[in-house]
PDB file of N, CA, C and O in Angstrom:
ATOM      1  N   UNK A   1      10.949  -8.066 -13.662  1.00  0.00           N
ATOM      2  CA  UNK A   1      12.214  -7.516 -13.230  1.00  0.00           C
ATOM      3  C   UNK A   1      13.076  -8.659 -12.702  1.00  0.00           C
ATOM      4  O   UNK A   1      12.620  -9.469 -11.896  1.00  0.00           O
ATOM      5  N   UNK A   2      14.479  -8.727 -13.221  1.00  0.00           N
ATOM      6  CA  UNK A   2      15.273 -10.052 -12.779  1.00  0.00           C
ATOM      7  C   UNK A   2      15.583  -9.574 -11.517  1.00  0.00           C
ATOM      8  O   UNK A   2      15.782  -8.413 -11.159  1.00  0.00           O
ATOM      9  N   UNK A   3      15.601 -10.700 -10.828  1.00  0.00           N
ATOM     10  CA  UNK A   3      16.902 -10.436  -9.389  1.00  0.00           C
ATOM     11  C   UNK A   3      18.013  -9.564  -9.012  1.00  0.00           C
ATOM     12  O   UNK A   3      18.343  -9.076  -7.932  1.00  0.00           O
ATOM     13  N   UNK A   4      18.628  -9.479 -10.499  1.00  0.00           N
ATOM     14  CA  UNK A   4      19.646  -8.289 -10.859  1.00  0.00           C
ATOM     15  C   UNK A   4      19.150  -7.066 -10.444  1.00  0.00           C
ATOM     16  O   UNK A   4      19.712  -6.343  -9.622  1.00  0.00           O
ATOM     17  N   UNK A   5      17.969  -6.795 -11.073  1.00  0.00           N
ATOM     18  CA  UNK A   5      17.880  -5.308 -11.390  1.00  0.00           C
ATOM     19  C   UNK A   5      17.068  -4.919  -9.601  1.00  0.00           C
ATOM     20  O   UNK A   5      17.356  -3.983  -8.856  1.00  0.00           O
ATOM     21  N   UNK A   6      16.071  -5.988  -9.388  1.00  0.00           N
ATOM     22  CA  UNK A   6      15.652  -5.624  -8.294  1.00  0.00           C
ATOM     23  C   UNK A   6      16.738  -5.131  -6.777  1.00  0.00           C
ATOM     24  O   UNK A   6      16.697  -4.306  -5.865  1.00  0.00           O
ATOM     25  N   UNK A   7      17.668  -6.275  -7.276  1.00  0.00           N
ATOM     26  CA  UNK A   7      19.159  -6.021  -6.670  1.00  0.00           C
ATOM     27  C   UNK A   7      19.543  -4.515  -6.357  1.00  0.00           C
ATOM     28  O   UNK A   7      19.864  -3.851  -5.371  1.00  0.00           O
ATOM     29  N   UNK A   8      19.387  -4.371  -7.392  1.00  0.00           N
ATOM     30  CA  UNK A   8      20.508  -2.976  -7.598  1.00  0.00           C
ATOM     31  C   UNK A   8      19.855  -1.940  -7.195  1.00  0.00           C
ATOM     32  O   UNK A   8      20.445  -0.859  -7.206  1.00  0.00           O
ATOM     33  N   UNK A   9      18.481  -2.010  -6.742  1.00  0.00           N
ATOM     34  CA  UNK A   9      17.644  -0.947  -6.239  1.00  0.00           C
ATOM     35  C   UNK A   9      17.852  -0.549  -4.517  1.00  0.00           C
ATOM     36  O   UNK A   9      17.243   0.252  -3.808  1.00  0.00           O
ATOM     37  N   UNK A  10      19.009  -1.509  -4.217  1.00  0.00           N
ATOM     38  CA  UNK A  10      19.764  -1.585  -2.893  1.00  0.00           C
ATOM     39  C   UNK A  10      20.670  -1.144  -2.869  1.00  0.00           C
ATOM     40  O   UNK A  10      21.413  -1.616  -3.729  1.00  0.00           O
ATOM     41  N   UNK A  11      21.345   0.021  -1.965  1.00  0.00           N
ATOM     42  CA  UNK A  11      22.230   0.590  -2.417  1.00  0.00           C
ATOM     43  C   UNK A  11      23.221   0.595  -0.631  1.00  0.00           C
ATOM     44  O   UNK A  11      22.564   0.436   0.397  1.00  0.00           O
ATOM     45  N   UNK A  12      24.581   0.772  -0.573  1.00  0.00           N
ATOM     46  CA  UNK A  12      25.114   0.640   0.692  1.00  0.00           C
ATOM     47  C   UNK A  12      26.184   1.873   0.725  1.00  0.00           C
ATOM     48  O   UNK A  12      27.286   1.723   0.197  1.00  0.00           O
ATOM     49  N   UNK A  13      25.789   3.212   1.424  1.00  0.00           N
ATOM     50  CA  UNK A  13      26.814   4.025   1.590  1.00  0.00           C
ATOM     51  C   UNK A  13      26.885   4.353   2.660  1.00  0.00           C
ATOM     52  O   UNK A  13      25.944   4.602   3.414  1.00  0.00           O
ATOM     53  N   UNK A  14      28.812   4.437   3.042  1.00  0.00           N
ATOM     54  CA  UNK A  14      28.825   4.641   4.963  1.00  0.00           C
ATOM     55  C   UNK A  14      28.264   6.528   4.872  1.00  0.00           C
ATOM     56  O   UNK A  14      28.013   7.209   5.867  1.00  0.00           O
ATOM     57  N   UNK A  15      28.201   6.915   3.714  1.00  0.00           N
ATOM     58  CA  UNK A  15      27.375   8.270   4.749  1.00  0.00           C
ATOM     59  C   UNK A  15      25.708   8.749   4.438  1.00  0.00           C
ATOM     60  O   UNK A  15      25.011   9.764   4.458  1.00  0.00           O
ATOM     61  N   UNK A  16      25.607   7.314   4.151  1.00  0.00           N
ATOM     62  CA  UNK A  16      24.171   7.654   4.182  1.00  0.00           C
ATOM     63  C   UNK A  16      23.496   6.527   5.364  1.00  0.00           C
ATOM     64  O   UNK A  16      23.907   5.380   5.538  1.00  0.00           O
ATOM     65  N   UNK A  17      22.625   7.036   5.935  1.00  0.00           N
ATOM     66  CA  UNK A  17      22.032   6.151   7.195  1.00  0.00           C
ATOM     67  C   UNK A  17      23.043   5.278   7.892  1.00  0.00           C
ATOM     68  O   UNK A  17      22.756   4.171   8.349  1.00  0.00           O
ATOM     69  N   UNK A  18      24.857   6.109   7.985  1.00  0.00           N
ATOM     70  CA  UNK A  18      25.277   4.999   8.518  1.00  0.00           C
ATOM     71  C   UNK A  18      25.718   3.662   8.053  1.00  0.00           C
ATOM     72  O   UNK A  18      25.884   2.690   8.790  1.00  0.00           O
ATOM     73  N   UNK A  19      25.932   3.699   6.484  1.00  0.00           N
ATOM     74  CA  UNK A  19      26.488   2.725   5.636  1.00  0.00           C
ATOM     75  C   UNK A  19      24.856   1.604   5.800  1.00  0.00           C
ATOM     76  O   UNK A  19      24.951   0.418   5.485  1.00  0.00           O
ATOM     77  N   UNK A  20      23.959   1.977   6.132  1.00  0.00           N
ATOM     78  CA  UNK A  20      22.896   0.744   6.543  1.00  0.00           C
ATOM     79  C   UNK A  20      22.542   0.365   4.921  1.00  0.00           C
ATOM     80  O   UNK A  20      22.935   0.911   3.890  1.00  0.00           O
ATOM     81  N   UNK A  21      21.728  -0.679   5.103  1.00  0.00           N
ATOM     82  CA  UNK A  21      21.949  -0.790   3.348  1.00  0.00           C
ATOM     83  C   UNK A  21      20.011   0.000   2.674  1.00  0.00           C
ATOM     84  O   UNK A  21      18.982  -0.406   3.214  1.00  0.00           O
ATOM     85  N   UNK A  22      19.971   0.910   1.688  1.00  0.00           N
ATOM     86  CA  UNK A  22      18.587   1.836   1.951  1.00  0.00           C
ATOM     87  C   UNK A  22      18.166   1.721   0.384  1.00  0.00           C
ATOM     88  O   UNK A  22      18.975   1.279  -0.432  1.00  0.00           O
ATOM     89  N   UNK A  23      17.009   2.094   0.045  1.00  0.00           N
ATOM     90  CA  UNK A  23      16.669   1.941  -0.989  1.00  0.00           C
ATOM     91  C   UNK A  23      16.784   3.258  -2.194  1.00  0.00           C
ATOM     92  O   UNK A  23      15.962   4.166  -2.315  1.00  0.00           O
ATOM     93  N   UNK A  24      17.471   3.152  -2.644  1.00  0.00           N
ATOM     94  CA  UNK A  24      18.342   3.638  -3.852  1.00  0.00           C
ATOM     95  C   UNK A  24      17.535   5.182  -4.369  1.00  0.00           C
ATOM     96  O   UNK A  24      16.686   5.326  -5.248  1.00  0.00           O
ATOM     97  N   UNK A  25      18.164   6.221  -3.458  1.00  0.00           N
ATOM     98  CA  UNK A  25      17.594   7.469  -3.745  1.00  0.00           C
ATOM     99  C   UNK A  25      16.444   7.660  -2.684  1.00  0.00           C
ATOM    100  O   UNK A  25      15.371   8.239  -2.855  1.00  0.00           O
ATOM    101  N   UNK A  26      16.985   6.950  -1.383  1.00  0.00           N
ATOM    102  CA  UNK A  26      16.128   7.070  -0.529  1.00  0.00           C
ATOM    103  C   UNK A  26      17.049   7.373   0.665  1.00  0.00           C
ATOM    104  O   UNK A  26      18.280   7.369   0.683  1.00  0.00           O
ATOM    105  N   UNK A  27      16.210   7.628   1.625  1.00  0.00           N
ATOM    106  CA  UNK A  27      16.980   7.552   3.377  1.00  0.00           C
ATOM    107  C   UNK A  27      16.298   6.383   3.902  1.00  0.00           C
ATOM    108  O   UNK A  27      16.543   6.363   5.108  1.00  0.00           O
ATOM    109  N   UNK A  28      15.527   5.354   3.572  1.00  0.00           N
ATOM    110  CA  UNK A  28      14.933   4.613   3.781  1.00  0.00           C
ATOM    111  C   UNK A  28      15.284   3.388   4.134  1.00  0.00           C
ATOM    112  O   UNK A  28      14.716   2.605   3.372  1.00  0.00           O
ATOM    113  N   UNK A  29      16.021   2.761   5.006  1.00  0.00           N
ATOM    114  CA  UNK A  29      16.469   1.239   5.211  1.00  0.00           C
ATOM    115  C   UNK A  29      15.799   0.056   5.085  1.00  0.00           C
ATOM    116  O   UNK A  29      14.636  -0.069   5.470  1.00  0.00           O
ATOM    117  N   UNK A  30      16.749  -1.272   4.322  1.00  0.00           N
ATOM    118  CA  UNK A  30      15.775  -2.085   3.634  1.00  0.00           C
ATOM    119  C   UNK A  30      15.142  -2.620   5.627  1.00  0.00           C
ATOM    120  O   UNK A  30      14.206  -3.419   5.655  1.00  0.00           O
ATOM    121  N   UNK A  31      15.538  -2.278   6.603  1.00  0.00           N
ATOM    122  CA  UNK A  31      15.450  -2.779   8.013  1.00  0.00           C
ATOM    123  C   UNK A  31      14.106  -1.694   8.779  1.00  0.00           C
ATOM    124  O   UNK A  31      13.618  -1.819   9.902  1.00  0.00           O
ATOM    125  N   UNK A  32      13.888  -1.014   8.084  1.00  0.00           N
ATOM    126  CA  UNK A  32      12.899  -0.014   8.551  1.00  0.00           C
ATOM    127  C   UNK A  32      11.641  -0.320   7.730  1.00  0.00           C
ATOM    128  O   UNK A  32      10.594  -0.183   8.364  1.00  0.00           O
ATOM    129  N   UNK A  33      11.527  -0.691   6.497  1.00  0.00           N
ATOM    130  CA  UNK A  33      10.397  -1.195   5.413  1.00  0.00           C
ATOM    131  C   UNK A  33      10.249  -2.769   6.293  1.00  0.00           C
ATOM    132  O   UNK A  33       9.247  -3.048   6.950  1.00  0.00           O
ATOM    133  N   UNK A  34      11.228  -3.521   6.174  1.00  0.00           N
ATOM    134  CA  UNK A  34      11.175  -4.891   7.133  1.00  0.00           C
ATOM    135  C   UNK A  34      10.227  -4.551   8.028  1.00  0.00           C
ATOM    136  O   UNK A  34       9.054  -4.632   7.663  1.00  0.00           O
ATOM    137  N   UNK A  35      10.521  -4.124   9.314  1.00  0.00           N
ATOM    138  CA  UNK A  35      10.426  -3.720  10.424  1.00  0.00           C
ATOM    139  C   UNK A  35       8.323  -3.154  10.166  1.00  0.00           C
ATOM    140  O   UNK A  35       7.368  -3.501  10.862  1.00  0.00           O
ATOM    141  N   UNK A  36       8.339  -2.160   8.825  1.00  0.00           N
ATOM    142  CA  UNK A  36       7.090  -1.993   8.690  1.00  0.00           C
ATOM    143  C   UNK A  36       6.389  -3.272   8.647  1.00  0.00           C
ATOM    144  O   UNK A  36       5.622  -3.638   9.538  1.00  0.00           O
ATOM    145  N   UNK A  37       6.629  -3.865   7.727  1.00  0.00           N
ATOM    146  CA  UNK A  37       6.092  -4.933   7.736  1.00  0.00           C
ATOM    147  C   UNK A  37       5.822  -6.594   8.328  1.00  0.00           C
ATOM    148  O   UNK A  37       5.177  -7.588   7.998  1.00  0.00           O
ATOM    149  N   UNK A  38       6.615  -6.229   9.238  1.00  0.00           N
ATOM    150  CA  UNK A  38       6.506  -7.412  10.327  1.00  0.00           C
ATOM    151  C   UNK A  38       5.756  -7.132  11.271  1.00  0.00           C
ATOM    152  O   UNK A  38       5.299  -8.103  11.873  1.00  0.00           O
ATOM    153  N   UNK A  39       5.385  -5.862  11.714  1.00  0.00           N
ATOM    154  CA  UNK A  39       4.554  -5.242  12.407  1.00  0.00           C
ATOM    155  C   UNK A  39       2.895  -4.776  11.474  1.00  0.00           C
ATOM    156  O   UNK A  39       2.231  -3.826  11.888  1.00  0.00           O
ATOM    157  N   UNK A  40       2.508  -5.471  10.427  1.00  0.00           N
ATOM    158  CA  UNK A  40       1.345  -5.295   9.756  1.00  0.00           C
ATOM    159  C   UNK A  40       1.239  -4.445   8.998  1.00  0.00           C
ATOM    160  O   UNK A  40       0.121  -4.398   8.487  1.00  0.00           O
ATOM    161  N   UNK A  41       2.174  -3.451   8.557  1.00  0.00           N
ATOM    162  CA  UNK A  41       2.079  -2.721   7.562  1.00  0.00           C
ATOM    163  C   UNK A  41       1.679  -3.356   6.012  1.00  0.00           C
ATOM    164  O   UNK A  41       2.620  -3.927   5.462  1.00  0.00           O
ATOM    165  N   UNK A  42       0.630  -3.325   5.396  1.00  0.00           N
ATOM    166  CA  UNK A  42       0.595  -3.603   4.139  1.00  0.00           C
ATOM    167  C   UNK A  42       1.593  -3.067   2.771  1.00  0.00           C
ATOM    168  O   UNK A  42       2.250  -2.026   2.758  1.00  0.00           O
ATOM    169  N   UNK A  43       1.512  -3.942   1.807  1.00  0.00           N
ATOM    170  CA  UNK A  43       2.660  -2.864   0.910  1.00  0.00           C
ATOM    171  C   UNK A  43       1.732  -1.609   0.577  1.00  0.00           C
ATOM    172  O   UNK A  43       2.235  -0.519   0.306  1.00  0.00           O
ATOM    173  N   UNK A  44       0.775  -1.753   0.600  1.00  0.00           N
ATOM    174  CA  UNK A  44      -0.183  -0.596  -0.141  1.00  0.00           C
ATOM    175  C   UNK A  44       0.194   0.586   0.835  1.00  0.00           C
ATOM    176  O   UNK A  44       0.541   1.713   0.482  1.00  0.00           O
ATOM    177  N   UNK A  45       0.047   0.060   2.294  1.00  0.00           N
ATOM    178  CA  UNK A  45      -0.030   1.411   2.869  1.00  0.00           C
ATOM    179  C   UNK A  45       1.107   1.603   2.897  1.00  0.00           C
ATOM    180  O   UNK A  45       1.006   2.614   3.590  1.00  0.00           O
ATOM    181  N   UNK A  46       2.743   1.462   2.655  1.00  0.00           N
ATOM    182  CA  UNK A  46       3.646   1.899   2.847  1.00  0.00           C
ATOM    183  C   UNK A  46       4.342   2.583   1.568  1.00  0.00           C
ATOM    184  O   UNK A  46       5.343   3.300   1.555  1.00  0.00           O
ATOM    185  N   UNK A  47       3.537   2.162   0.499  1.00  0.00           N
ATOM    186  CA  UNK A  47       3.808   2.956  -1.086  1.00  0.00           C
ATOM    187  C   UNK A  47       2.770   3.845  -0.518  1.00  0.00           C
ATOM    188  O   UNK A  47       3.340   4.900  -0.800  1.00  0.00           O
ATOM    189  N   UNK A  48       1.862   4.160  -0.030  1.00  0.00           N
ATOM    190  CA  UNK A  48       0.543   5.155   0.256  1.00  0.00           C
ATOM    191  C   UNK A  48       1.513   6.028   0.813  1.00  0.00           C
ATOM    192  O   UNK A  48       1.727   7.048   0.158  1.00  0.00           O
ATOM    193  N   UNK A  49       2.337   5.828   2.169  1.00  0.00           N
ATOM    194  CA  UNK A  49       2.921   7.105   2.667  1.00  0.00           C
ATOM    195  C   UNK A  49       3.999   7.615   2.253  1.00  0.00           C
ATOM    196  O   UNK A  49       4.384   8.771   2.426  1.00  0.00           O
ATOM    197  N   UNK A  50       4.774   6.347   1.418  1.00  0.00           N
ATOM    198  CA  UNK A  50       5.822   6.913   1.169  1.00  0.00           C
ATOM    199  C   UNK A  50       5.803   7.448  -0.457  1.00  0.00           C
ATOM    200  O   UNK A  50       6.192   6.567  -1.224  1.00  0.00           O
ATOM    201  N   UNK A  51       5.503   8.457  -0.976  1.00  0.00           N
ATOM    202  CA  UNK A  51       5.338   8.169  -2.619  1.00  0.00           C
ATOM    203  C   UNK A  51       6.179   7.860  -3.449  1.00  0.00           C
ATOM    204  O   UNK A  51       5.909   7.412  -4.564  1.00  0.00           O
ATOM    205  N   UNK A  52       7.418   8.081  -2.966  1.00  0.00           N
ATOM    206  CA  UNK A  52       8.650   8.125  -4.288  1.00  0.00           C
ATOM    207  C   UNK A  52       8.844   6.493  -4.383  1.00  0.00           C
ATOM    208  O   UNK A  52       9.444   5.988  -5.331  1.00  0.00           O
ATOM    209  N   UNK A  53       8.244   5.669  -3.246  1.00  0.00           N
ATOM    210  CA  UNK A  53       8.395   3.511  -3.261  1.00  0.00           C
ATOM    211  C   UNK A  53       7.831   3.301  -4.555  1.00  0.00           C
ATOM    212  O   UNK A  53       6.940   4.090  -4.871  1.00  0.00           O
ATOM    213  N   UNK A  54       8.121   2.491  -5.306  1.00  0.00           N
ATOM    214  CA  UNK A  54       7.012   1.434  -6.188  1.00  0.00           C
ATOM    215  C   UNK A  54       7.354   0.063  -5.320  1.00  0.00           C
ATOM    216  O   UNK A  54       8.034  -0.267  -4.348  1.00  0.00           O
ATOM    217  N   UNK A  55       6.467  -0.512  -6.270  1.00  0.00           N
ATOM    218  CA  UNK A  55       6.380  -2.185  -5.345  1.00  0.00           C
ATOM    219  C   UNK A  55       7.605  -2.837  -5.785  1.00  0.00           C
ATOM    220  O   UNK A  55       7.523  -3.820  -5.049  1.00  0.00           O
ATOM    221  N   UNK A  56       8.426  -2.974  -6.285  1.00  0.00           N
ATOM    222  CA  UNK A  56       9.356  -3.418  -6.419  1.00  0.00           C
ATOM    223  C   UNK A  56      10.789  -2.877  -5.801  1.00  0.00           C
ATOM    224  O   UNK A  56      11.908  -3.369  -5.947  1.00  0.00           O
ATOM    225  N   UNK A  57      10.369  -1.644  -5.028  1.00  0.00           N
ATOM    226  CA  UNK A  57      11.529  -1.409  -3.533  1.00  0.00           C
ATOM    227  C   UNK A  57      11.283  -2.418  -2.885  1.00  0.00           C
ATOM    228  O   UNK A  57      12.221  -3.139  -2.546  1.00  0.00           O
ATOM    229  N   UNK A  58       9.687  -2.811  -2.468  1.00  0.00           N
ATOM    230  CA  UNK A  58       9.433  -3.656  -1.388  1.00  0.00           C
ATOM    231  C   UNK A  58       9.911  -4.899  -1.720  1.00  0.00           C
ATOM    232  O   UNK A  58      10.806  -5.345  -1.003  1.00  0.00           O
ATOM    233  N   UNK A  59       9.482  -5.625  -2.730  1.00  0.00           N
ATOM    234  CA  UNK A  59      10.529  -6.654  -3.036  1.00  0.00           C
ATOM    235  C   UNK A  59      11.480  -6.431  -3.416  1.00  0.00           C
ATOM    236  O   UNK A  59      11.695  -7.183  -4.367  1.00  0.00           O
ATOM    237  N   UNK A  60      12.593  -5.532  -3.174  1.00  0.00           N
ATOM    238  CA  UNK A  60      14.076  -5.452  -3.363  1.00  0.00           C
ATOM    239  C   UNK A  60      14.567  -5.512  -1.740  1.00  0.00           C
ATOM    240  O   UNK A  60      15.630  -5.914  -1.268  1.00  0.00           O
ATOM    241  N   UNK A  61      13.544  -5.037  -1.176  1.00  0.00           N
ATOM    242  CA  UNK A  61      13.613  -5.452   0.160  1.00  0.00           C
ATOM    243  C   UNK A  61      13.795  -6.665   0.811  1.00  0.00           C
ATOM    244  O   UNK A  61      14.883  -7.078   1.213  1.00  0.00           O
ATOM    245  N   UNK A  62      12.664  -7.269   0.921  1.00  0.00           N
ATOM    246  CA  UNK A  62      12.783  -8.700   0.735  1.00  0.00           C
ATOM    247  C   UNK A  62      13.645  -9.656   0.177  1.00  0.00           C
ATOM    248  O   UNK A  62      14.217 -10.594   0.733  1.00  0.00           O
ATOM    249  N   UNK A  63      13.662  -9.313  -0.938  1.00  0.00           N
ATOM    250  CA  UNK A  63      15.133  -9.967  -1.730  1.00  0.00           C
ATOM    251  C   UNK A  63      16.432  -9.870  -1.263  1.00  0.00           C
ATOM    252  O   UNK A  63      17.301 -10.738  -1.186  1.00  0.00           O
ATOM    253  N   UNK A  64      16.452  -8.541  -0.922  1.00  0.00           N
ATOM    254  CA  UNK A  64      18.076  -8.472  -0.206  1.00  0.00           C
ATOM    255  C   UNK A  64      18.135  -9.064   1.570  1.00  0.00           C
ATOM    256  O   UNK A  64      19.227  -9.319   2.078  1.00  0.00           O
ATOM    257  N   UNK A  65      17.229  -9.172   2.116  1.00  0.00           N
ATOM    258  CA  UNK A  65      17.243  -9.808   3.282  1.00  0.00           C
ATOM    259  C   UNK A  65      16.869 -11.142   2.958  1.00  0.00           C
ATOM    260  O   UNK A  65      17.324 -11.714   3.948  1.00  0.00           O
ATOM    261  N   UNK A  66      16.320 -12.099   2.213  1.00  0.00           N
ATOM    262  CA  UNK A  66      16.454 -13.111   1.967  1.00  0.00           C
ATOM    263  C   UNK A  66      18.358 -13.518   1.454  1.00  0.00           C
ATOM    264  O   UNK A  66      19.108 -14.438   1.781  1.00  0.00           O
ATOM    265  N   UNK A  67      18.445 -12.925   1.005  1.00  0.00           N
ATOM    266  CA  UNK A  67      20.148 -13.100   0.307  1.00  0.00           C
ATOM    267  C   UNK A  67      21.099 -12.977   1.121  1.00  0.00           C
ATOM    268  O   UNK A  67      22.136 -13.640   1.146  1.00  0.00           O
ATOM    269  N   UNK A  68      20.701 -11.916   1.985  1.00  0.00           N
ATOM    270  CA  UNK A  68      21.786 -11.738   3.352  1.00  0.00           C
ATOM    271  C   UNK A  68      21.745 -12.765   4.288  1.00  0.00           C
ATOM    272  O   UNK A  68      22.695 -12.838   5.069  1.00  0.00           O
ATOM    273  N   UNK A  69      20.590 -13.801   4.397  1.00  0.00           N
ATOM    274  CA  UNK A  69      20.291 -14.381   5.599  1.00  0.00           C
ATOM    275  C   UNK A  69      20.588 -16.256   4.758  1.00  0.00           C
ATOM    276  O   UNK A  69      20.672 -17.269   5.451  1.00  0.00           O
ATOM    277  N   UNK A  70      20.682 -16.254   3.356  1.00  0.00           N
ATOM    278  CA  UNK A  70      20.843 -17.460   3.015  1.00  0.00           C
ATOM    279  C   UNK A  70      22.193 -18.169   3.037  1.00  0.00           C
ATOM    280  O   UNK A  70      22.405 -19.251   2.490  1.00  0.00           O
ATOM    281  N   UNK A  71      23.137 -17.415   3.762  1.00  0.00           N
ATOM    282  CA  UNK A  71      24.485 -18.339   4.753  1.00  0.00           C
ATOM    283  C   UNK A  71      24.526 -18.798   5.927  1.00  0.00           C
ATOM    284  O   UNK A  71      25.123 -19.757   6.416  1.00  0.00           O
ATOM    285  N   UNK A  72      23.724 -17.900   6.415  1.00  0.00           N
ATOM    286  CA  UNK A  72      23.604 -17.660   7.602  1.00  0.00           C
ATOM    287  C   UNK A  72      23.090 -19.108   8.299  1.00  0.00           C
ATOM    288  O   UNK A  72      21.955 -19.550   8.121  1.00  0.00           O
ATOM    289  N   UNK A  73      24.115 -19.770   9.121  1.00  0.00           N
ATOM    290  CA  UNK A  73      23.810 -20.754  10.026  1.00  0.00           C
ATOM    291  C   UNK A  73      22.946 -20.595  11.489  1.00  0.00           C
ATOM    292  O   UNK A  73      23.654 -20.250  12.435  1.00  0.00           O
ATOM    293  N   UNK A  74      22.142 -20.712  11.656  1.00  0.00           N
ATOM    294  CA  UNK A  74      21.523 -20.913  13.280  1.00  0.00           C
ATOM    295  C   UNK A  74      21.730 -21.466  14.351  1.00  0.00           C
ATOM    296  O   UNK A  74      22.351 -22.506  14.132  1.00  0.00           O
ATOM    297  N   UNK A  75      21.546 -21.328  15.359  1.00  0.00           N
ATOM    298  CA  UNK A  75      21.577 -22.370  16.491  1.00  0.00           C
ATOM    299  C   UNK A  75      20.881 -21.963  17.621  1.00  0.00           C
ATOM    300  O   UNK A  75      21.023 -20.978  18.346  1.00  0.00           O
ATOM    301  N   UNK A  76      20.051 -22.958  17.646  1.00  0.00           N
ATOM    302  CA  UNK A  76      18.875 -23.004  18.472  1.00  0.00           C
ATOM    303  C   UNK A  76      19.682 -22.390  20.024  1.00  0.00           C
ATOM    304  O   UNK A  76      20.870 -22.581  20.283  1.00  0.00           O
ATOM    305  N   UNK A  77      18.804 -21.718  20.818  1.00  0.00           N
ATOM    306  CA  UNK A  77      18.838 -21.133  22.072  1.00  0.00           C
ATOM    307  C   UNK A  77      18.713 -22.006  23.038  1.00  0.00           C
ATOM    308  O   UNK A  77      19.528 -22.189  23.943  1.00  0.00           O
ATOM    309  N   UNK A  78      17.425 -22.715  22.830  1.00  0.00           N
ATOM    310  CA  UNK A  78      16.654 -23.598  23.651  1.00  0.00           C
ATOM    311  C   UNK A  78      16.661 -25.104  23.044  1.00  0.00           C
ATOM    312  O   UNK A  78      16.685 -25.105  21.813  1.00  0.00           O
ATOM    313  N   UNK A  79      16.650 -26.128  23.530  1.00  0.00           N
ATOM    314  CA  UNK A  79      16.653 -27.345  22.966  1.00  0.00           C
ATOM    315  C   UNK A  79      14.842 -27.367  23.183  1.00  0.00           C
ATOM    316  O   UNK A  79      14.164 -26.879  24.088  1.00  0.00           O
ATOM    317  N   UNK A  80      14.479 -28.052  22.093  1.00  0.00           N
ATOM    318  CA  UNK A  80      12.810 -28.783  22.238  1.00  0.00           C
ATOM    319  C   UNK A  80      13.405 -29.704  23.201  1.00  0.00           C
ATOM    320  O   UNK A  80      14.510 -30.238  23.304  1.00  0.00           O
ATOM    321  N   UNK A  81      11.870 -29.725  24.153  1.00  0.00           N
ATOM    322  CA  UNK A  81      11.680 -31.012  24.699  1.00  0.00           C
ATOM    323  C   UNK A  81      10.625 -31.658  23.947  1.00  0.00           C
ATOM    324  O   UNK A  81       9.700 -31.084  23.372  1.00  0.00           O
ATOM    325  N   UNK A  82      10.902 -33.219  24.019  1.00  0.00           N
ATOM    326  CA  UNK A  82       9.697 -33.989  23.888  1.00  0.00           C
ATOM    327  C   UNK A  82       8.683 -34.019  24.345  1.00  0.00           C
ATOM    328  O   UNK A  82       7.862 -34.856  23.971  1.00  0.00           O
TER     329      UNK A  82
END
């Protein structure tokens, strides 16, 4: 699946969840699948509960938060010390 298509499995409407951006025929936010999985959720178990996911929501997930975050400048809070 190209980038494109995984793309497009992201969808952004203000009356659905609040314009949040969700996975395409879902109520599901790509920030709530995140959120599963930063907290240890496996993909297995989150296609397990959710049935209508295939694995390629989850990496449309990923993909679109990688893409959102690749302008994105930082700046440190704290300076390192030596």
């Amino acid at each position: 699946m190209t980038e494109r298509e995984l793309l497009e499995r992201i969808v952004l409407n203000p009356k659905v969840m609040m314009g949040k951006p969700v996975i395409k025929g879902t109520r599901l936010t790509v920030e709530y699948i995140l959120n599963l999985l930063a907290h240890g959720a496996t993909t297995a178990e989150i296609l397990e509960e959710y049935k209508g996911l295939v694995q390629e929501d989850i990496q449309a997930c990923l993909l679109f938060a990688t893409n959102s975050l690749a302008s994105t400048s930082f700046m440190p809070l704290l300076a390192e010390s030596a």
